[in-house]
C-alpha positions as CSV (number, residue, x, y, z in Angstrom):
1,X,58.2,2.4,-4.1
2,X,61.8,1.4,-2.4
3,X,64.5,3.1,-2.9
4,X,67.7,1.8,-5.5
5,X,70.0,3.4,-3.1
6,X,70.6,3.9,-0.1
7,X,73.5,6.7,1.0
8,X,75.4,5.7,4.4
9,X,77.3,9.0,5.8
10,X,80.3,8.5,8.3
11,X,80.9,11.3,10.6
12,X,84.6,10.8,12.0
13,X,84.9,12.3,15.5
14,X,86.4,16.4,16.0
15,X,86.4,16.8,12.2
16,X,83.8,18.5,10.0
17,X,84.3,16.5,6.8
18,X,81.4,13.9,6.4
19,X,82.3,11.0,4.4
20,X,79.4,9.8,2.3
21,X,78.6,6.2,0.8
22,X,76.2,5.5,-2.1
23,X,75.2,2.0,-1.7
24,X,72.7,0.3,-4.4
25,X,69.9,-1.8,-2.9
26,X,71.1,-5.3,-4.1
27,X,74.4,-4.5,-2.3
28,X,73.2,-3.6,1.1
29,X,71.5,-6.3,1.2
30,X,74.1,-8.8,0.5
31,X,76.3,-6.5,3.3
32,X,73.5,-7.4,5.4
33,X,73.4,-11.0,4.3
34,X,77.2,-11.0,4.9
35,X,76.9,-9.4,8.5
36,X,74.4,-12.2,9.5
37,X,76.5,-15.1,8.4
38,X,79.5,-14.1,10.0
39,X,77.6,-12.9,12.9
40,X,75.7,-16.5,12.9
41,X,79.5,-18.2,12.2
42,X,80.9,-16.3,15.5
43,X,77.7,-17.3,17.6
44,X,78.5,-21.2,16.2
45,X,81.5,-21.0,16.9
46,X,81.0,-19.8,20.3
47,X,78.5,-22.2,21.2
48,X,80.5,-25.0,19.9
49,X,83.8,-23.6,21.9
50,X,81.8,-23.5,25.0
51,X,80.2,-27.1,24.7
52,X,83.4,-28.6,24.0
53,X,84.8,-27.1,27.0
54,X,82.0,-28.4,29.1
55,X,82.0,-31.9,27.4
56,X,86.0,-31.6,28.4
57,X,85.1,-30.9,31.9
58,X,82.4,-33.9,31.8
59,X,84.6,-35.9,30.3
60,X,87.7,-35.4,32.8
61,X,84.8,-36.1,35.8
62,X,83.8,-39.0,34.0
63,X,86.8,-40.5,34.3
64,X,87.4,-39.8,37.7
65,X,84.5,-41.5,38.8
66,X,85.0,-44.3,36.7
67,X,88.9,-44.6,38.4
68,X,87.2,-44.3,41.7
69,X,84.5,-46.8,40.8
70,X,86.9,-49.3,39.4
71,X,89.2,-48.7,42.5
72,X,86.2,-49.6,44.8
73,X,85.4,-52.7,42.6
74,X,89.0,-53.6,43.2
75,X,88.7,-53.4,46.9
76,X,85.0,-55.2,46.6
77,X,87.0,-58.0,44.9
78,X,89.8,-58.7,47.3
79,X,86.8,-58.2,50.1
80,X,84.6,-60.9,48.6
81,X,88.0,-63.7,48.0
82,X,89.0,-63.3,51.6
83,X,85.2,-64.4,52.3
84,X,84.7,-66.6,50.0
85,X,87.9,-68.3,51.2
86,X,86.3,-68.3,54.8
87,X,83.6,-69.7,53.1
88,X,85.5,-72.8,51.9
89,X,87.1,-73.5,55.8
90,X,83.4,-73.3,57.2
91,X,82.3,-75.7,54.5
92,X,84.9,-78.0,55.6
93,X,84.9,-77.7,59.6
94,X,80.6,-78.3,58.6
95,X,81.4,-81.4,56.7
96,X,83.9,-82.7,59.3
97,X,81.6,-82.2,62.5
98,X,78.8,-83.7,60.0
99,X,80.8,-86.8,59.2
100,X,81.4,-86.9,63.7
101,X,78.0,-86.6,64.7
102,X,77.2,-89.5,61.5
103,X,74.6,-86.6,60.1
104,X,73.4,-87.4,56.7
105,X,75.4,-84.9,54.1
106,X,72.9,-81.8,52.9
107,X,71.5,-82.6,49.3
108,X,73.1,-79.3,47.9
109,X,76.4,-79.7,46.2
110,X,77.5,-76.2,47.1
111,X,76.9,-77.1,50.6
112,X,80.1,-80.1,50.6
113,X,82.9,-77.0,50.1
114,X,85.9,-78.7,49.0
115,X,86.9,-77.3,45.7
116,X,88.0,-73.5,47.0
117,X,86.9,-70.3,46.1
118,X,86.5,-69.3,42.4
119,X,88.8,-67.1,40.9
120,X,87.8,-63.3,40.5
121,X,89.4,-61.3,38.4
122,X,89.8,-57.5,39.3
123,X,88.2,-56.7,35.7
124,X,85.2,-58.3,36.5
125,X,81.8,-56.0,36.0
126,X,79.8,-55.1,38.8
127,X,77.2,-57.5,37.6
128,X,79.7,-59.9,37.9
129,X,80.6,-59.4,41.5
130,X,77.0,-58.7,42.1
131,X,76.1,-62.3,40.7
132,X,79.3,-64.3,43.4
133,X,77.9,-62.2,45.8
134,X,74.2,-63.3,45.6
135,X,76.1,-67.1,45.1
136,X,77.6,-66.0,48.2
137,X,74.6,-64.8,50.5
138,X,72.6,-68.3,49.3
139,X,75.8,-70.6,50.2
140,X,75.3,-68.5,53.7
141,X,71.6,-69.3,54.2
142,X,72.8,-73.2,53.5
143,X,75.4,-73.1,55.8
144,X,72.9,-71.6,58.3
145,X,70.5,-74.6,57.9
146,X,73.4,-76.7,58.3
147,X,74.6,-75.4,61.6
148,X,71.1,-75.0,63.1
149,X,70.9,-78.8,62.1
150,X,74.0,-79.5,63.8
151,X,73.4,-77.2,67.1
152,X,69.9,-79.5,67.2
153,X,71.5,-82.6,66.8
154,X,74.0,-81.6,69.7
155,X,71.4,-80.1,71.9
156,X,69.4,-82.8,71.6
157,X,72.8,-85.5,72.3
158,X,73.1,-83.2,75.3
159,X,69.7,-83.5,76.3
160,X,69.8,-87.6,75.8
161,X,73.2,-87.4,78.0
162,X,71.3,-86.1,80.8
163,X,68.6,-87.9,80.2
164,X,70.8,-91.1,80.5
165,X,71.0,-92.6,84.0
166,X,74.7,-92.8,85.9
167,X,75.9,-94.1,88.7
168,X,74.7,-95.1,92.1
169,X,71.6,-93.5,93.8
170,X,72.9,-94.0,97.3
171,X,76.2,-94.9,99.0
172,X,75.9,-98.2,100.5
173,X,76.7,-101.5,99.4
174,X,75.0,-104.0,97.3
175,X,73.2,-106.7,98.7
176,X,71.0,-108.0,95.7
177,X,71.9,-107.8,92.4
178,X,69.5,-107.4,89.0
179,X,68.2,-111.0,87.7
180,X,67.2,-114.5,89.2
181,X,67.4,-114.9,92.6
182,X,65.7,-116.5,95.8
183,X,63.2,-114.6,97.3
184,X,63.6,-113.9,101.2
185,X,60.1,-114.2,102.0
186,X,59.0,-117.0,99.7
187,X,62.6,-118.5,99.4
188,X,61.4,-119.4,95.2
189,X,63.1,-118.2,92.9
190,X,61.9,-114.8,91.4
191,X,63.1,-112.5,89.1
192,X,64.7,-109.3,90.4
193,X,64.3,-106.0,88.4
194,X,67.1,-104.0,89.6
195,X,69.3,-103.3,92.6
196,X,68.9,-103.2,95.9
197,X,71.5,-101.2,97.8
198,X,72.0,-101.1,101.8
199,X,73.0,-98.0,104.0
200,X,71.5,-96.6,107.6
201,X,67.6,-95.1,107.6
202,X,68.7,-91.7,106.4
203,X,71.0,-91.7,104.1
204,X,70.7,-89.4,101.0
205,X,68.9,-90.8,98.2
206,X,70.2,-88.9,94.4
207,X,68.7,-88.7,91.1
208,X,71.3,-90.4,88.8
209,X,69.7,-88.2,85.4
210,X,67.7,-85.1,84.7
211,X,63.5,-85.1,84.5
212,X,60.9,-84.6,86.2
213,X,59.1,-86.2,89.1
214,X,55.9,-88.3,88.2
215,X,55.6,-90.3,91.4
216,X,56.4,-89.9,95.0
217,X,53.8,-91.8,97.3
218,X,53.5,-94.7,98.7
219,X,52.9,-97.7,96.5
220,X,52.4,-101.2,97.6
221,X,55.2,-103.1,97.7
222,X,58.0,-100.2,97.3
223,X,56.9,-98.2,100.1
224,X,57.9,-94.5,99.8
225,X,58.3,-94.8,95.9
226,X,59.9,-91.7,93.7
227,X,59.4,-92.5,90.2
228,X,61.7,-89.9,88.0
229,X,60.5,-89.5,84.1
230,X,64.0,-89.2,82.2
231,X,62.6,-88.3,78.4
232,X,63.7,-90.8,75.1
233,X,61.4,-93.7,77.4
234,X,64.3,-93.6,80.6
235,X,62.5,-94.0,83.8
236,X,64.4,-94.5,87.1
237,X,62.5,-96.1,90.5
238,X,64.0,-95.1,94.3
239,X,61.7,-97.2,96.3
240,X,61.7,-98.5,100.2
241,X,62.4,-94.4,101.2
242,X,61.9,-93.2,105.0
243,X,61.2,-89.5,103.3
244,X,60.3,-87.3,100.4
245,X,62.2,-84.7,99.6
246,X,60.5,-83.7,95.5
247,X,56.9,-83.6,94.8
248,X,55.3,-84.9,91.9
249,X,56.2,-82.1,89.0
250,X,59.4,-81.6,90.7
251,X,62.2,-81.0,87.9
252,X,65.0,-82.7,88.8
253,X,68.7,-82.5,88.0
254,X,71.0,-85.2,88.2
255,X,72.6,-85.2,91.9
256,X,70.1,-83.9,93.7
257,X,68.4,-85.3,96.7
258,X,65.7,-86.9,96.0
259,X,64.6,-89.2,99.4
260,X,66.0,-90.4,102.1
261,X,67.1,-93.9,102.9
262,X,64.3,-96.3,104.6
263,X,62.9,-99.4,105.3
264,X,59.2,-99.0,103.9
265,X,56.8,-101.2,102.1
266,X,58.1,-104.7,101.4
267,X,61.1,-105.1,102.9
268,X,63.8,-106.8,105.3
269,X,66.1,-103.9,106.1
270,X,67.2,-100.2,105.4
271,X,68.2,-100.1,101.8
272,X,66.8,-98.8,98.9
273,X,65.7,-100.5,95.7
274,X,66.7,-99.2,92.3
275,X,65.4,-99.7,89.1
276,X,66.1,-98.7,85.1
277,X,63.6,-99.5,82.5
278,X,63.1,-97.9,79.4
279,X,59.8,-98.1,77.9
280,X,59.0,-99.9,81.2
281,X,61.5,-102.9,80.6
282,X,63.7,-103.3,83.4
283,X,67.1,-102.7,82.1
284,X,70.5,-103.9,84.4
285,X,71.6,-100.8,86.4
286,X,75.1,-102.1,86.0
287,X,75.0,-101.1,82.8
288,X,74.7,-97.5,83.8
289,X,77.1,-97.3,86.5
């Protein structure tokens, strides 16, 4: 059976008088009760002084990374005008050589870059930014097809160019000119299908474009015949030679020495006969002089 009361003695230090405390059951154990709550209220209140002071901490870091966040968005956003601003000149040198070289304008409106760069504000999220910069990257890939475009168009001007013929093939003078005129072994008229151009056995014979060699034999008629392939149909004849100097294959740049000056196959004197034709149609070489 449990006891009604319990006796609590205090025993003070150096002194022989013992202090003695009759406490009833009921009120020990609402001492008790007492004890626990304020030991539970301390503990609370520890716990909850400790959190805030941690949350504080958190808190202070938090903002620190968001200054230092918003400080780089900043930056990222005075980064990405000054290129999108680039952006805008490279659209319009594009659109200017485009117009030159009379290239047909790219379907995509964000390709023609005349209006100038949108405006950013520095509160803009980083989805935001993220979003001009993806707008960004795809006007870039555009602009890349563009200008590989244009450097094909150019490269391929350049190759026509060259592919072009120019100029005389030998120095000499001009003794029969492209057209009608009276044949000097027949004495009828007959049509001539280029230029015939005098000079001593010997003299330099020159490519007047870039290709490459598909004849130099002897063919009846021309003599010593070189036959140069230019590209875009261009093919220039160097008949009546006294010598070779390519072989068939031979790639050729205009200027250099292709044959020499002779008086082979069908013909009255030194000279050498010079033809154009483009898609095999004799074409006036005074047009390409």
């Amino acid at each position: 059976m449990a006891a009604k009361k319990y006796t609590l003695l205090i025993i003070p230090e150096g002194s022989h008088r013992v202090r003695r405390f009759a406490l009833p059951r009921k009120s020990l154990i609402h001492l008790l009760i007492v004890c626990a709550l304020v030991v539970s209220g301390l503990f609370a209140m520890t716990t909850d002084y400790i959190l805030t002071n941690l949350d504080q901490a958190e808190l202070v870091r938090l903002r620190e990374v968001n200054q230092r966040q918003r400080s780089d968005l900043q930056r990222l956003v005075a980064g990405l005008e000054g290129l999108q601003k680039e952006m805008t000149l490279i659209s319009q040198n594009d659109a200017k050589v485009r117009v030159m070289a009379q290239l047909t304008r790219p379907d995509t409106d964000t390709l023609a870059g005349v209006g100038g760069p949108p405006e950013i504000d520095n509160s803009d999220s980083f989805s935001e930014v993220q979003n001009r910069i993806d707008e960004m990257r795809r006007d870039i890939d555009m602009r890349r097809e563009s200008q590989e475009e244009i450097q094909g168009f150019l490269n391929d001007q350049r190759s026509m160019l060259s592919a072009v013929p120019e100029g005389m093939p030998a120095k000499g003078w001009l003794t029969s000119s492209f057209g009608m005129r009276t044949s000097p072994f027949t004495g009828k008229q007959k049509f001539h299908e280029g230029y015939d151009i005098a000079a001593r056995t010997g003299t330099p014979v020159y490519a007047t474009a870039d290709g490459v060699v598909s004849k130099a034999e002897i063919v009846p008629g021309y003599g010593k015949l070189v036959v140069i392939d230019h590209g875009y149909g261009y093919r220039t004849y160097y008949g009546h030679n006294s010598k070779f100097y390519v072989h068939t294959g031979d790639r050729i740049k205009r200027g250099d020495m292709i044959a020499a000056v002779g008086n082979t196959g069908r013909s009255t004197g030194s000279h050498v006969h010079y033809e154009v034709r483009r898609n095999d149609v004799p074409l006036n070489p005074k047009n390409f002089l």
